[in-house]
N, C-alpha and C positions, 0 to 999 in steps of 0.2 A: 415554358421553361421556368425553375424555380430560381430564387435567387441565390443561390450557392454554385448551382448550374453555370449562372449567367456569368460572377464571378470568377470561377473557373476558364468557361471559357476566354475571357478577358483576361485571364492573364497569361493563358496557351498562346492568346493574338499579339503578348506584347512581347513575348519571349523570340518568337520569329519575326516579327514588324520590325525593320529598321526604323532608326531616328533620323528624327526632322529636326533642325536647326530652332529655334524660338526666339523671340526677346526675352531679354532675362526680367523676370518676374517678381517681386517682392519677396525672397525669401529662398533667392537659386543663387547660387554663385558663379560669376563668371567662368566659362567651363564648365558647365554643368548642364545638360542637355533637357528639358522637361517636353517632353508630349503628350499632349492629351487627347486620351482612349473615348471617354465618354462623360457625357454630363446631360442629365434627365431626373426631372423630377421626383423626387420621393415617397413614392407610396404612402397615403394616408395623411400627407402633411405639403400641400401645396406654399409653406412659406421657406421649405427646404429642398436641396435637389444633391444627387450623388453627384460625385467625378471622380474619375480615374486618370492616373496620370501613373507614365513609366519617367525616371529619372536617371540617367550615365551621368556619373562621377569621374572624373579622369584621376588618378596618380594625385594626391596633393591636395583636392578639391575639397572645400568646405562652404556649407551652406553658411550666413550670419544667424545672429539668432533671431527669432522669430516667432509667431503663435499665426494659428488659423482661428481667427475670432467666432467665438461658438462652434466653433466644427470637430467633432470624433476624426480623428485619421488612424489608420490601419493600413504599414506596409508590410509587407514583402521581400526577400532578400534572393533576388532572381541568381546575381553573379557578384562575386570577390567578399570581401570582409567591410562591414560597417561600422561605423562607432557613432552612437546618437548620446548626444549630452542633454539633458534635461538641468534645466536651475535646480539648485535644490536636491535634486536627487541624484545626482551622478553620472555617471557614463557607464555607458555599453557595447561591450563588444557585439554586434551579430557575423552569424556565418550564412552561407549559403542554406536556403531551406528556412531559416528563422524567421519570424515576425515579431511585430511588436503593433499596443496602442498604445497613440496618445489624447489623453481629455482633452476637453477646449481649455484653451486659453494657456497649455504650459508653455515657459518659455523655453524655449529648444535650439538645436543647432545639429546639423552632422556633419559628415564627415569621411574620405576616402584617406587613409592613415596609412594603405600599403601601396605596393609597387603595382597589382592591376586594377583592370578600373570595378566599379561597380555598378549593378543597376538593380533598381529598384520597381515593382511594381504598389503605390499606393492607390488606396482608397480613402473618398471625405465626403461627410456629410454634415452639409453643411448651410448655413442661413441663406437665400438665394442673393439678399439685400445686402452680402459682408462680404469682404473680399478674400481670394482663396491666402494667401499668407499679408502680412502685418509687420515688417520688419521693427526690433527692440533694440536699443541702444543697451552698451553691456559695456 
């Protein structure tokens, strides 16, 4: 299976996979639901590994701000409207269907801004030795 395939698939399995409960993580906001789909090492670079994570936003729900140290992320916009704020560069509306990247190290934040909830399918790759987010004082 190629790796467009693989992703695909994974995000077909997140879109009917119910969620699971977590602790909240460096970079989720209380209410904020994170599971994670997969995490496996990265072809050609054993000092890095992918993970996949789905994310529900409830009504109101805002991540803080934060960066994923060294890591690409690449989401998804599975259900409802998102708004992702970057330092420096502004803010975004997404719709359902949309995606976005972001490099390492932006400082970021998002965000559920309407009445249902949202969810997200992302993708990160990222240093094995770093942790998946880094919460930033703002």
């Amino acid at each position: 299976m190629n790796c467009k395939s693989l992703l695909l698939a994974v995000a077909l399995a997140a879109a009917v996979v119910p969620e699971a409960s977590f602790a909240r993580e460096a970079g989720v906001a209380d209410g904020v639901v994170a599971k994670e789909l997969l995490e496996e090492q990265f072809a050609g670079d054993p000092s890095k590994e992918v993970v996949t994570h789905t994310y529900s936003f409830p009504a109101g729900a805002m991540v803080p701000w934060h960066i994923h140290p060294d890591a690409h992320e690449i989401a998804y916009v599975l259900q409802g409207d998102f708004a992702l704020e970057i330092e420096g560069h502004g803010r975004k509306s997404l719709k359902v269907g949309e995606s976005f990247y972001l490099a390492p190290n932006l400082v970021h934040r998002g965000m559920n801004e309407g009445k249902e909830p949202v969810r997200l399918f992302v993708v990160r790759i990222k240093p094995k030795d770093k942790p998946l987010a880094v919460e930033v004082e703002r």
